[in-house]
Structures are given as C-alpha cells and as structure tokens.
C-alpha positions in Angstrom: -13.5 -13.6 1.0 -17.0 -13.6 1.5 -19.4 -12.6 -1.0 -18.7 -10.2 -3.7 -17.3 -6.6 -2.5 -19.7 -4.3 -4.1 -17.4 -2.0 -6.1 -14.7 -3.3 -7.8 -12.5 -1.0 -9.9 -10.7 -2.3 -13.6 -8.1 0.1 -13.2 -5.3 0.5 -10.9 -5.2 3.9 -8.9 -2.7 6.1 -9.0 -0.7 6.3 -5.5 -2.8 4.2 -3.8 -1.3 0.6 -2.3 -2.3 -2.9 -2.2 -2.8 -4.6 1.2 -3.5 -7.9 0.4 -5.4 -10.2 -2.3 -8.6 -11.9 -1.6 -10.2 -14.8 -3.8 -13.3 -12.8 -5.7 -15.6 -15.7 -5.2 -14.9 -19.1 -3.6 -13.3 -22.4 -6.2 -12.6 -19.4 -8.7 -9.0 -17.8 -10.2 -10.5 -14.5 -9.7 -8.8 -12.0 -7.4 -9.2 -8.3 -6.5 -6.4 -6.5 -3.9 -7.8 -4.5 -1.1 -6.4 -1.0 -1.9 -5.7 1.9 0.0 -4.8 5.6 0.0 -2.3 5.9 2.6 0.8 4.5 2.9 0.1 1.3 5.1 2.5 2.2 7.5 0.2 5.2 8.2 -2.9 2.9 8.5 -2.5 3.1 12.0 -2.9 6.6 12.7 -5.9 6.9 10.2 -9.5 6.3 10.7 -10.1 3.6 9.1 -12.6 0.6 8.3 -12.5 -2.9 7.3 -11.8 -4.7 5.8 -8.7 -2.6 5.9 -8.4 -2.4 10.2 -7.8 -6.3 10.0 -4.2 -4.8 8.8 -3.4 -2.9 12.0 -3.1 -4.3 15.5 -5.7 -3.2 18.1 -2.2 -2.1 20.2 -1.2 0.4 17.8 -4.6 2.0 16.1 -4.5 5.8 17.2 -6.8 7.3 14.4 -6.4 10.6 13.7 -8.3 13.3 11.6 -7.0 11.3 8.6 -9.9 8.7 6.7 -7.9 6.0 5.0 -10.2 5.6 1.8 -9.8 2.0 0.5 -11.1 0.2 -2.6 -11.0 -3.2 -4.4 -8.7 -3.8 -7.9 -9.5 -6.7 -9.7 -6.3 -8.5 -10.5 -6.2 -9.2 -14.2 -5.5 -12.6 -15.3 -6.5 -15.9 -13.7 -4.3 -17.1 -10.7 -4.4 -20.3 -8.6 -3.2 -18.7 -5.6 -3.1 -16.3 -3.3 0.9 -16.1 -4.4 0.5 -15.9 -7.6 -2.0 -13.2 -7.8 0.0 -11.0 -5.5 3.1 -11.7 -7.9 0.9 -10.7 -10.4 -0.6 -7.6 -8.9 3.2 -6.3 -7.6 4.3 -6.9 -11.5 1.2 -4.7 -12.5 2.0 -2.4 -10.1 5.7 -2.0 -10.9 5.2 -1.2 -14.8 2.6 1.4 -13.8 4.8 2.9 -11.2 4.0 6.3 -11.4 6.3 7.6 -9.0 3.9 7.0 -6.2 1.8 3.8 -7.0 3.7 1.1 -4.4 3.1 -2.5 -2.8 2.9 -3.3 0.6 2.3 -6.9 1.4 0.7 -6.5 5.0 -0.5 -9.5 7.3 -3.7 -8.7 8.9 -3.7 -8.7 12.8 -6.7 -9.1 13.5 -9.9 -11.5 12.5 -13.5 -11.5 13.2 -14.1 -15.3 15.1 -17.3 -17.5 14.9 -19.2 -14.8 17.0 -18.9 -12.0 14.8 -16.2 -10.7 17.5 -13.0 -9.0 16.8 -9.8 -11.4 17.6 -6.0 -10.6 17.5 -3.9 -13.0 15.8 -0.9 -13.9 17.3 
C-alpha cells in the first residue's frame, strides 16, 4: 500500500466486510483491511470508488443508485504476512459476529500500471 490511508478506524464495524488486507506502511507488521458496507458480491452493482473498484472487473461494474461506503480497520496485533493478518482479521471477525459482520476474501481485478492507467488482471 502506498502511503498511509488517511482514516483509519480501531474498531470493527458492525455489518460491514473486509475485502482484503494491505501492509500500513512498507517493512512494518502493521495491517488495516479495506472494509466495506455492502456485501461484496454487490460491489458490482454499486457505485463505488477505489480502492475498493480494484475488487470488481471492468466486465461486470453496472453501478446503480447504491454508494458502496468503504473504510480502513486496523488489524490488531503484529503479522508478518499478508496471510496471517487476514487469518487474524477473519478470527476477529468471527468472535464479533453480530449476525451480520462477515468476511469476504476478494482478489482485486483490476490494477493501476506504471502510467497511472487502469489494467485488468488476468
């Protein structure tokens, strides 16, 4: 991730879900999870931003009159990967469960290449 998103939350929403982790700064065990608050299999047909339109492919993004509203969680803990602070953020996320609170590990589809231009991954 580069730089430092500029608001980071301590607590975990209720019913929102985690996208993905990001490294909070580079050579550091810090992590936040990009968060949203729709279900990511929803994403699609929600006007969104990014970070969080990296997660659906150009193919399939018909927003509608739905804003996805996404935020950052900083993972507690340190973790030396990208697995472990997912592991870490699904355990969090599973004692808190409050009936609507859920994970969704997503691969983005999309990047932004040396040009500042939108590519798909394949």
């Amino acid at each position: 991730m580069t730089g430092s998103p500029s608001n980071i939350l301590d607590h975990l929403p209720d019913g929102w879900f985690a996208l993905d982790v990001y490294r909070e700064s580079a050579r550091k065990w810090d992590w936040v999870a990009l968060m949203i608050d729709v279900d990511p299999d929803d994403l699609k047909t929600c006007t969104c931003d990014f970070p969080a339109l990296f997660y659906v492919h150009p193919k399939d993004y018909r927003p509608g009159d739905r804003t996805a509203r996404q935020c950052w969680f900083r993972v507690p803990g340190k973790h030396r990967n990208k697995d472990a602070a997912w592991d870490a953020l699904q355990d969090l996320m599973a004692t808190r469960r409050c009936g609507t609170a859920l994970v969704a590990h997503v691969m983005p589809t999309t990047t932004v290449d040396e040009n500042g231009e939108q590519a798909t991954l394949n």
